[in-house]
PQR file with spaces between the fields and no chain letter, atoms N, CA, C, O and H, PARSE charges and radii, in Angstrom:
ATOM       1  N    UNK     1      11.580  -27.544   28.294 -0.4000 1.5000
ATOM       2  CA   UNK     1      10.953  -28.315   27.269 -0.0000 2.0000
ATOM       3  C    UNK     1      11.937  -28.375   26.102  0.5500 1.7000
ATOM       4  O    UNK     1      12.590  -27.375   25.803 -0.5500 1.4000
ATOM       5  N    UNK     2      12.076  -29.706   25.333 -0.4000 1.5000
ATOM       6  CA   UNK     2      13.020  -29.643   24.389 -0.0000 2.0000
ATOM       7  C    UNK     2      12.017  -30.212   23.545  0.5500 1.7000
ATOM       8  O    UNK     2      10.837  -30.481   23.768 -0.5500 1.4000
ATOM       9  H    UNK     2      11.546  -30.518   25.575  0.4000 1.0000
ATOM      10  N    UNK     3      12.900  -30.369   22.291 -0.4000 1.5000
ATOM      11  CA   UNK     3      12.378  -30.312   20.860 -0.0000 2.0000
ATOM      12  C    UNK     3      13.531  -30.952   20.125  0.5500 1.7000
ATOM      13  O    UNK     3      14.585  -30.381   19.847 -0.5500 1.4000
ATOM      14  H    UNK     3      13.858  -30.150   22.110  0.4000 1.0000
ATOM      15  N    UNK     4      13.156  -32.442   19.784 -0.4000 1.5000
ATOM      16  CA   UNK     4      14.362  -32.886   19.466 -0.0000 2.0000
ATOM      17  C    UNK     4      13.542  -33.659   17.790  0.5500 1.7000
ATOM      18  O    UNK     4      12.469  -34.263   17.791 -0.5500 1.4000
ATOM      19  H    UNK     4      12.300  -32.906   20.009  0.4000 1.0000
ATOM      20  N    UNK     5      14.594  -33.346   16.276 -0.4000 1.5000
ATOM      21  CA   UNK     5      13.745  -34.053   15.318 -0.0000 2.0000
ATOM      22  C    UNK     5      14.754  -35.403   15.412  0.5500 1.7000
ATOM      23  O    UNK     5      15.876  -35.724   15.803 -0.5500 1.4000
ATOM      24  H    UNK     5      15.466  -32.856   16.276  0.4000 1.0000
ATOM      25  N    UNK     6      12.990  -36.220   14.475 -0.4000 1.5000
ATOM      26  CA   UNK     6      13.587  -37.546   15.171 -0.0000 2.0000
ATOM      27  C    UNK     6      13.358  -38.281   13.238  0.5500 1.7000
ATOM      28  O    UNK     6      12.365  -37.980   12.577 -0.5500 1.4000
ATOM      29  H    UNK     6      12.078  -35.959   14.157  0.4000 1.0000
ATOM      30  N    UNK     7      13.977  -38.792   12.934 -0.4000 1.5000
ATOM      31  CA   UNK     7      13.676  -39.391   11.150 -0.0000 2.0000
ATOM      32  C    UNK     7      12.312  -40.211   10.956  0.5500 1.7000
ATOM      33  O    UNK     7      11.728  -40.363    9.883 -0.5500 1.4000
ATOM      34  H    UNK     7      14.784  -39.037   13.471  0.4000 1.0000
ATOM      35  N    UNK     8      11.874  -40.766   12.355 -0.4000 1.5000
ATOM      36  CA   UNK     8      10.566  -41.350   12.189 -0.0000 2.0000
ATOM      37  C    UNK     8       9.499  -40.715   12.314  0.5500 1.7000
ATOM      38  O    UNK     8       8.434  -41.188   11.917 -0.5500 1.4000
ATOM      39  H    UNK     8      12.348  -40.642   13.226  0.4000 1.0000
ATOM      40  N    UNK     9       9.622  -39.195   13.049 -0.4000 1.5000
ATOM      41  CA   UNK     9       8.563  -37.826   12.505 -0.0000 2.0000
ATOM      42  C    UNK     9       8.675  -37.237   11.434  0.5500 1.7000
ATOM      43  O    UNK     9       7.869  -36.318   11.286 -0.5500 1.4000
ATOM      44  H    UNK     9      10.487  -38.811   13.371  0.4000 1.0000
ATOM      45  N    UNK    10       9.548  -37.459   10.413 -0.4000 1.5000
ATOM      46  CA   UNK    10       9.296  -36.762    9.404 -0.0000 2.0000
ATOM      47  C    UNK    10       7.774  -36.563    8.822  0.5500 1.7000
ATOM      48  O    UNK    10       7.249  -35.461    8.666 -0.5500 1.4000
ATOM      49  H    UNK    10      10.203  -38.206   10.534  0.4000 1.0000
ATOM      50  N    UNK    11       7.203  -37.735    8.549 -0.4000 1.5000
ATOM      51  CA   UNK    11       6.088  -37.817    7.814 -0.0000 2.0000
ATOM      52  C    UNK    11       5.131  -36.490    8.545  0.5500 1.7000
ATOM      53  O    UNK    11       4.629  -35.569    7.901 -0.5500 1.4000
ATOM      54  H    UNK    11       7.630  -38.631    8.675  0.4000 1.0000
ATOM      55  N    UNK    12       5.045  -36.673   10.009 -0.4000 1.5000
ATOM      56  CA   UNK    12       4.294  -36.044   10.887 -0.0000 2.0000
ATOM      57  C    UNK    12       4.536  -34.632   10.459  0.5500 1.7000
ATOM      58  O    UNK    12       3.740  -33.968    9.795 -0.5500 1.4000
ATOM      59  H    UNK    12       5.453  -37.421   10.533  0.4000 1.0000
ATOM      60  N    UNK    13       5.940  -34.145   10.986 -0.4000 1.5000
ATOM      61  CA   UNK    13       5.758  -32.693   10.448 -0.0000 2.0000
ATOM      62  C    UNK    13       6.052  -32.234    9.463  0.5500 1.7000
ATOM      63  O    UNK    13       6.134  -31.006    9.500 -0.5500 1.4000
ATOM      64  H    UNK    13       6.586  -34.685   11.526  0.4000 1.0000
ATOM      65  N    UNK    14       6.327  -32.835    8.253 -0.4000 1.5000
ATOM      66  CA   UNK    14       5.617  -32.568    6.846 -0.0000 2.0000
ATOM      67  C    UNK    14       4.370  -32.114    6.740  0.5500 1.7000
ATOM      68  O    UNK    14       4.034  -31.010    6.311 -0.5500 1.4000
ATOM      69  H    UNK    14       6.260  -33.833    8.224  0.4000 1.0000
ATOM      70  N    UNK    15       3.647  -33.017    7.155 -0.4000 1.5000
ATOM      71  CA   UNK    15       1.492  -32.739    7.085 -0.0000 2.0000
ATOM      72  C    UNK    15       1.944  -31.587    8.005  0.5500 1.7000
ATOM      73  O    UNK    15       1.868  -30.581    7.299 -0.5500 1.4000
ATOM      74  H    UNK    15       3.920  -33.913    7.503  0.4000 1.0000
ATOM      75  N    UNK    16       2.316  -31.286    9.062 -0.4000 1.5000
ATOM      76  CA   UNK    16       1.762  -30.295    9.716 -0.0000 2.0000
ATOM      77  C    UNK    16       2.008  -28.978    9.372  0.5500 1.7000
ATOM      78  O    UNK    16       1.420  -28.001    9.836 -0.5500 1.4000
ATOM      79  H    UNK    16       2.377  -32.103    9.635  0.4000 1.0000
ATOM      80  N    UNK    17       3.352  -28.974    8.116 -0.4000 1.5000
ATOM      81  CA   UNK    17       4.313  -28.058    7.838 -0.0000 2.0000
ATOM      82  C    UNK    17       3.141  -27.553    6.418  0.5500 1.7000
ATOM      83  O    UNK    17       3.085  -26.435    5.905 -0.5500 1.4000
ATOM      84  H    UNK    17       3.829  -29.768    7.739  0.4000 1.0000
ATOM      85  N    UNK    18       2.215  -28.920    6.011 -0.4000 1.5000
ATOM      86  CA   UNK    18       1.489  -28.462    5.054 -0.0000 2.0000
ATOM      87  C    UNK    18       0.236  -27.922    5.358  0.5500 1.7000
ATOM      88  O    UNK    18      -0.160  -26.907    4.783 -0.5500 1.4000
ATOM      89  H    UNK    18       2.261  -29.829    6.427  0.4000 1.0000
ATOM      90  N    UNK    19      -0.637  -28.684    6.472 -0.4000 1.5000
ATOM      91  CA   UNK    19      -1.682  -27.967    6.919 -0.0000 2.0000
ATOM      92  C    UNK    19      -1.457  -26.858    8.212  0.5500 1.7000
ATOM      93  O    UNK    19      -2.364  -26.540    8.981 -0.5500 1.4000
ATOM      94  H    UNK    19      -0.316  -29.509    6.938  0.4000 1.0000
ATOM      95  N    UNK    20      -0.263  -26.418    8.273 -0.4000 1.5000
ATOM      96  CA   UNK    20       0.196  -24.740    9.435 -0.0000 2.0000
ATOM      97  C    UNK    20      -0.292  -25.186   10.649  0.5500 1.7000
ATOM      98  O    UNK    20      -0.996  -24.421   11.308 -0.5500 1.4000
ATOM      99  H    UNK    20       0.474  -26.677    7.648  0.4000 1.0000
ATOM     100  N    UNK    21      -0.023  -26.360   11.078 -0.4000 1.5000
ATOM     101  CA   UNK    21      -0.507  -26.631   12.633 -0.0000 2.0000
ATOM     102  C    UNK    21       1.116  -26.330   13.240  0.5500 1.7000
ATOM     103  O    UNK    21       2.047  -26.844   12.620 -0.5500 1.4000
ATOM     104  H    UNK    21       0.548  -26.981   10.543  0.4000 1.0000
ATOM     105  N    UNK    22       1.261  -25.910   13.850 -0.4000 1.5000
ATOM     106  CA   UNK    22       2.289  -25.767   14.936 -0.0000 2.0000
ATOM     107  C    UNK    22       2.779  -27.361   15.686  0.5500 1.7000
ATOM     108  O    UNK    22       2.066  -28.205   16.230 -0.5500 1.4000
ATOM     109  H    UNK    22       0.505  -25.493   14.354  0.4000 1.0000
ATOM     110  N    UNK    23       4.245  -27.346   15.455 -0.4000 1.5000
ATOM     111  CA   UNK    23       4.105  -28.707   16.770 -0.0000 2.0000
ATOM     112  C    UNK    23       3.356  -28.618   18.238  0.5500 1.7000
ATOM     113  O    UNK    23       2.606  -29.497   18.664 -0.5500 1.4000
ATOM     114  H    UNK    23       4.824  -26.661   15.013  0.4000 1.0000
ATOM     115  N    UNK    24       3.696  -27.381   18.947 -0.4000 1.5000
ATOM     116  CA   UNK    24       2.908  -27.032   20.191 -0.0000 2.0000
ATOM     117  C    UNK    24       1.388  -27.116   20.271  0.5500 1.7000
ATOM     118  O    UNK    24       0.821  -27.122   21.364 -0.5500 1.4000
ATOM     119  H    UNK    24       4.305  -26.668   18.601  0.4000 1.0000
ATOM     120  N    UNK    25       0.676  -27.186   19.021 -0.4000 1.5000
ATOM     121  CA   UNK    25      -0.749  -27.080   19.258 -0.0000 2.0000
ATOM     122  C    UNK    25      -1.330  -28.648   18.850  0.5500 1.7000
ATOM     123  O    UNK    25      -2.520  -28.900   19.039 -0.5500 1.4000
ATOM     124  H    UNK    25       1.137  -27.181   18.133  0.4000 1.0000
ATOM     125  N    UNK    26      -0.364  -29.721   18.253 -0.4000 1.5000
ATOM     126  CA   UNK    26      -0.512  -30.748   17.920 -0.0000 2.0000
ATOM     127  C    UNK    26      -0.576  -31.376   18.798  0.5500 1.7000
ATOM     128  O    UNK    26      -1.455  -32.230   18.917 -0.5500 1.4000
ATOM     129  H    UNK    26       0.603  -29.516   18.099  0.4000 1.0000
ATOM     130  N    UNK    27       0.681  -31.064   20.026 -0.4000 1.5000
ATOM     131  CA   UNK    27       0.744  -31.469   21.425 -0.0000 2.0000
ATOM     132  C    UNK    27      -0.101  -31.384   22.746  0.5500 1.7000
ATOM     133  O    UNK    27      -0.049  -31.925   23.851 -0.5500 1.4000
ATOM     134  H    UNK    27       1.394  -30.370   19.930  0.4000 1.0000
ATOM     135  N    UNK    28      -1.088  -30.247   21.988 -0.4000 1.5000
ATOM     136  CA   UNK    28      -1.943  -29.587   23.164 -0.0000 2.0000
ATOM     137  C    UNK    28      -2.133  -30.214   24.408  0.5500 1.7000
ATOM     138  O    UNK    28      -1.797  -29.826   25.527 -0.5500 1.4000
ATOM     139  H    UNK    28      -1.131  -29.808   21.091  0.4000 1.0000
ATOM     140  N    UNK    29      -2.795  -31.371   24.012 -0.4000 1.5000
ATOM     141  CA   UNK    29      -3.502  -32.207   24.957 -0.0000 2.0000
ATOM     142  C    UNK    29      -1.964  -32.661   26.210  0.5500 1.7000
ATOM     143  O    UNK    29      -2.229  -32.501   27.401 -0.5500 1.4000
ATOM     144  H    UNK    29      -3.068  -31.686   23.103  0.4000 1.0000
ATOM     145  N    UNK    30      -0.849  -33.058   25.945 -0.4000 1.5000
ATOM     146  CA   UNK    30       0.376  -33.368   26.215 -0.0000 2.0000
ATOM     147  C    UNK    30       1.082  -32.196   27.035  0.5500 1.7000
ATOM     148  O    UNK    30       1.519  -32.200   28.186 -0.5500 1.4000
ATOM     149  H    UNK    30      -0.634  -33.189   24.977  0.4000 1.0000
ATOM     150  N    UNK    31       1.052  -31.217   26.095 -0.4000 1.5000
ATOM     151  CA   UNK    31       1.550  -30.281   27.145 -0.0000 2.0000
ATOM     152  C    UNK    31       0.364  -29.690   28.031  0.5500 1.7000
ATOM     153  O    UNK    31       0.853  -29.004   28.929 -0.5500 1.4000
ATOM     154  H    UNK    31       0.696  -31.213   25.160  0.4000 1.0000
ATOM     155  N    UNK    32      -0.716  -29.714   28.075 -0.4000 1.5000
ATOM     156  CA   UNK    32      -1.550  -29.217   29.126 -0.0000 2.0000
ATOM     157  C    UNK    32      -1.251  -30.339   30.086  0.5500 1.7000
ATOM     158  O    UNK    32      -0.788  -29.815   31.098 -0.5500 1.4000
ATOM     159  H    UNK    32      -1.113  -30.271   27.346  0.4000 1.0000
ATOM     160  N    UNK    33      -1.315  -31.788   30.239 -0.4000 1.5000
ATOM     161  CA   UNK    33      -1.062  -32.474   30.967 -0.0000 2.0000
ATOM     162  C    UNK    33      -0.170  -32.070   31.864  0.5500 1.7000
ATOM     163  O    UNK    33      -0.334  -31.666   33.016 -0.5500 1.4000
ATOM     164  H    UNK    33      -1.691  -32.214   29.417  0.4000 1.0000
ATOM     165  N    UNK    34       0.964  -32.244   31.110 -0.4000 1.5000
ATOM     166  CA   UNK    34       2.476  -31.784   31.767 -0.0000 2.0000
ATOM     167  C    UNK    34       2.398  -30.571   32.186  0.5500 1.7000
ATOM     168  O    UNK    34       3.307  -30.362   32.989 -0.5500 1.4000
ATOM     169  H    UNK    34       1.097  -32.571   30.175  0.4000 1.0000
ATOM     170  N    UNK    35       1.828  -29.791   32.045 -0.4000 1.5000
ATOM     171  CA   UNK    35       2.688  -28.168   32.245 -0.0000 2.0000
ATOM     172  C    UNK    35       1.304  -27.353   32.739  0.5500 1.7000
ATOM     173  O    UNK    35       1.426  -26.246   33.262 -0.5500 1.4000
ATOM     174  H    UNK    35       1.090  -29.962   31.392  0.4000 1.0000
ATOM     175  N    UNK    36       0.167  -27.875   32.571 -0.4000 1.5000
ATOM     176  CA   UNK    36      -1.030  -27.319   32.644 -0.0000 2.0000
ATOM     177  C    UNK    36      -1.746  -26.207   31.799  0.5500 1.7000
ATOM     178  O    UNK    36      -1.140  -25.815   30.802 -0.5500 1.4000
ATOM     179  H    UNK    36       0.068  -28.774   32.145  0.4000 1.0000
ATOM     180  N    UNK    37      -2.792  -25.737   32.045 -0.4000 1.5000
ATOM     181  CA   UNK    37      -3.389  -25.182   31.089 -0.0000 2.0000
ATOM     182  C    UNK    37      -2.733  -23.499   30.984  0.5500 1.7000
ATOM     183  O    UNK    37      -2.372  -23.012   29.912 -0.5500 1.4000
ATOM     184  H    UNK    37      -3.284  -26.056   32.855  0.4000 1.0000
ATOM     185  N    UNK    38      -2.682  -22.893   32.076 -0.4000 1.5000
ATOM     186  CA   UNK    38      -2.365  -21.669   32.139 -0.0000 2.0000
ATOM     187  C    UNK    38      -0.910  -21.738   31.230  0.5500 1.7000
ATOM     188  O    UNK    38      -0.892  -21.133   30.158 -0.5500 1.4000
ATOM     189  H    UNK    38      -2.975  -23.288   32.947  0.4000 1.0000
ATOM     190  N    UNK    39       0.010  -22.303   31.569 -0.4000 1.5000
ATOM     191  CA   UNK    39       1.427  -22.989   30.861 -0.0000 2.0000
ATOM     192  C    UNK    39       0.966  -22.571   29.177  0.5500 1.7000
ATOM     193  O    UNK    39       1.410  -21.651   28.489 -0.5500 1.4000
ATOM     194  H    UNK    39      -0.004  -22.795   32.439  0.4000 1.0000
ATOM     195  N    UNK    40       0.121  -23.410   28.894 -0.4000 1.5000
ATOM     196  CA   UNK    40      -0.490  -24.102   27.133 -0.0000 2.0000
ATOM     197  C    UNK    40      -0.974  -22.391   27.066  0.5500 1.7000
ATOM     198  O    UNK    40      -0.239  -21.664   26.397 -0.5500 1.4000
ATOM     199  H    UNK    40      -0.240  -24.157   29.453  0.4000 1.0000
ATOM     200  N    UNK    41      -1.855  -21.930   27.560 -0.4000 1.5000
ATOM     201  CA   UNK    41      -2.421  -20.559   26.727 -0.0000 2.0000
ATOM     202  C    UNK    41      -1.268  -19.628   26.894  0.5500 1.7000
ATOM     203  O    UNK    41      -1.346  -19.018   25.828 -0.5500 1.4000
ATOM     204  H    UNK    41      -2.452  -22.520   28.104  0.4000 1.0000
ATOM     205  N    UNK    42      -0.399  -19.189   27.433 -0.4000 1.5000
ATOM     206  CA   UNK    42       0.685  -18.412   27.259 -0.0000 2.0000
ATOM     207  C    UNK    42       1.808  -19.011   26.487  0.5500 1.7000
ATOM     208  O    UNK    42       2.671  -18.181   26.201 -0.5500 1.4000
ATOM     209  H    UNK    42      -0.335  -19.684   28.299  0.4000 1.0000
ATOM     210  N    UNK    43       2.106  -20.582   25.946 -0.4000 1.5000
ATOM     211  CA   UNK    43       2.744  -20.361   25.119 -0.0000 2.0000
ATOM     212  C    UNK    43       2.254  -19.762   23.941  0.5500 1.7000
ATOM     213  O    UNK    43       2.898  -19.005   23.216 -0.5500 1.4000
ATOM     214  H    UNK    43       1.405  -21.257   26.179  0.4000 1.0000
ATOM     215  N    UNK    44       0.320  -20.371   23.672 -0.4000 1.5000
ATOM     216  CA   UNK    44      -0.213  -19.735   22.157 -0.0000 2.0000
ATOM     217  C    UNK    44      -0.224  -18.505   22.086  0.5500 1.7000
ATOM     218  O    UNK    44      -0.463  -17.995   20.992 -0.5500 1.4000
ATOM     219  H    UNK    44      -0.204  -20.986   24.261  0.4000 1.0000
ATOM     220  N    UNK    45       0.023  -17.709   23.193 -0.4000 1.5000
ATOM     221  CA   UNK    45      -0.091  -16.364   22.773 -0.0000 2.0000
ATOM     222  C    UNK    45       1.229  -16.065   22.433  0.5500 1.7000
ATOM     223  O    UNK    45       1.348  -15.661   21.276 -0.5500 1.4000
ATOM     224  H    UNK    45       0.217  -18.123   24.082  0.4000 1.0000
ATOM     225  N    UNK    46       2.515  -16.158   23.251 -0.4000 1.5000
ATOM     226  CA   UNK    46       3.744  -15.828   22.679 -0.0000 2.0000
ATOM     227  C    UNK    46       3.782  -16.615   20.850  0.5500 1.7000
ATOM     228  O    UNK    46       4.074  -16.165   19.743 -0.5500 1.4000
ATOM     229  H    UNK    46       2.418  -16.487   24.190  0.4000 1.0000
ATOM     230  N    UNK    47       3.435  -17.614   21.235 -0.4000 1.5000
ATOM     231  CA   UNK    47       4.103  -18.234   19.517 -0.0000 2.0000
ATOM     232  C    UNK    47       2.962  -17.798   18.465  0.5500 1.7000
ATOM     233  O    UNK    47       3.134  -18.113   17.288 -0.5500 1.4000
ATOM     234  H    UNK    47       3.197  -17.980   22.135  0.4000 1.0000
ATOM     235  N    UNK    48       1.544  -16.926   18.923 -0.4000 1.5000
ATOM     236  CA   UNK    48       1.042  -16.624   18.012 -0.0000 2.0000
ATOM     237  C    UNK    48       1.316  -15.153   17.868  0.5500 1.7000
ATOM     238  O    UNK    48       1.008  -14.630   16.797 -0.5500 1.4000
ATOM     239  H    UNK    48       1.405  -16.670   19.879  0.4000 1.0000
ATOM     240  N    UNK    49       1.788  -14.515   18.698 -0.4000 1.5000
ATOM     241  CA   UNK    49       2.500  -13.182   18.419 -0.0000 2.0000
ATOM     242  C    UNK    49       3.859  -13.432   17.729  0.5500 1.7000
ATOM     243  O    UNK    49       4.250  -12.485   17.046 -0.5500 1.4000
ATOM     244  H    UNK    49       2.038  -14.940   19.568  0.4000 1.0000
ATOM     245  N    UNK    50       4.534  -14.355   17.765 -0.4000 1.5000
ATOM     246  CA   UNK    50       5.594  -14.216   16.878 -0.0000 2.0000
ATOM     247  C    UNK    50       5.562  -14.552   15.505  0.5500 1.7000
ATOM     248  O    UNK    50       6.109  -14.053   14.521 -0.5500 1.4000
ATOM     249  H    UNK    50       4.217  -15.124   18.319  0.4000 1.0000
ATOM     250  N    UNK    51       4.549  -15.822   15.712 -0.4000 1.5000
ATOM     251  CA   UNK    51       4.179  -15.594   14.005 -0.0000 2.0000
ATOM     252  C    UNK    51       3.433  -14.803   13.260  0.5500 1.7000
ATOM     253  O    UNK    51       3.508  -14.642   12.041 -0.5500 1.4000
ATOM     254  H    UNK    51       4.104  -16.226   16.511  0.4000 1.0000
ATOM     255  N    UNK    52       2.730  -14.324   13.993 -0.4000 1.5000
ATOM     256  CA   UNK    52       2.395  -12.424   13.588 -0.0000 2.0000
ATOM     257  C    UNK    52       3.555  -11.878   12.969  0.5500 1.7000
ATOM     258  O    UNK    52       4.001  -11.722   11.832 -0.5500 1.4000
ATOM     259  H    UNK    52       2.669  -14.455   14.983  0.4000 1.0000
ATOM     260  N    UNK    53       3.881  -11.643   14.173 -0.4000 1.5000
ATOM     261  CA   UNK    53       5.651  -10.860   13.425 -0.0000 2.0000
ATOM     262  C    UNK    53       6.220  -11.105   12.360  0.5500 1.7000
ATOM     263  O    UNK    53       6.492  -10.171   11.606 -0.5500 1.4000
ATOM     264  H    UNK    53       3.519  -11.770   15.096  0.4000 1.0000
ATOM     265  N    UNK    54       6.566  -12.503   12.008 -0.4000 1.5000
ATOM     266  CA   UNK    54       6.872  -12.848   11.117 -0.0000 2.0000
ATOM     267  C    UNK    54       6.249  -12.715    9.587  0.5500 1.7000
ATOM     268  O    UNK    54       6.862  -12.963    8.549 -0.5500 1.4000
ATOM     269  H    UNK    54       6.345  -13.262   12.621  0.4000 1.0000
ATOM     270  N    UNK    55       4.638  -12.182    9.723 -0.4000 1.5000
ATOM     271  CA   UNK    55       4.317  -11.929    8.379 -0.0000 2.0000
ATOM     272  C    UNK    55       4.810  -10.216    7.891  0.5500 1.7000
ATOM     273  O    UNK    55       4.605   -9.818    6.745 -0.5500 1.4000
ATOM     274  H    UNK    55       4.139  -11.980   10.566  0.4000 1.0000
């Protein structure tokens, strides 16, 4: 999975950077498609343990 910024998302992850949504959870619906559900709940747990960490 890549993650590429693009100048016509800015606006997007600004708001999201202001209301703390994660790009991955914005995507939910997208990456469960693609990758499935089991995929989607183990990334929220890794990326919500790391932003744990981070406080």
């Amino acid at each position: 999975m890549n993650y590429d910024r693009w100048d016509v998302c800015k606006p997007a992850c600004k708001n999201g950077n202001k209301l703390k949504v994660p790009v991955y959870r914005f995507l939910k619906e997208a990456i469960t498609r693609k990758y499935g559900t089991e995929f989607y709940e183990v990334l929220d747990k890794i990326a919500t343990k790391q932003y744990e960490n981070e406080i």
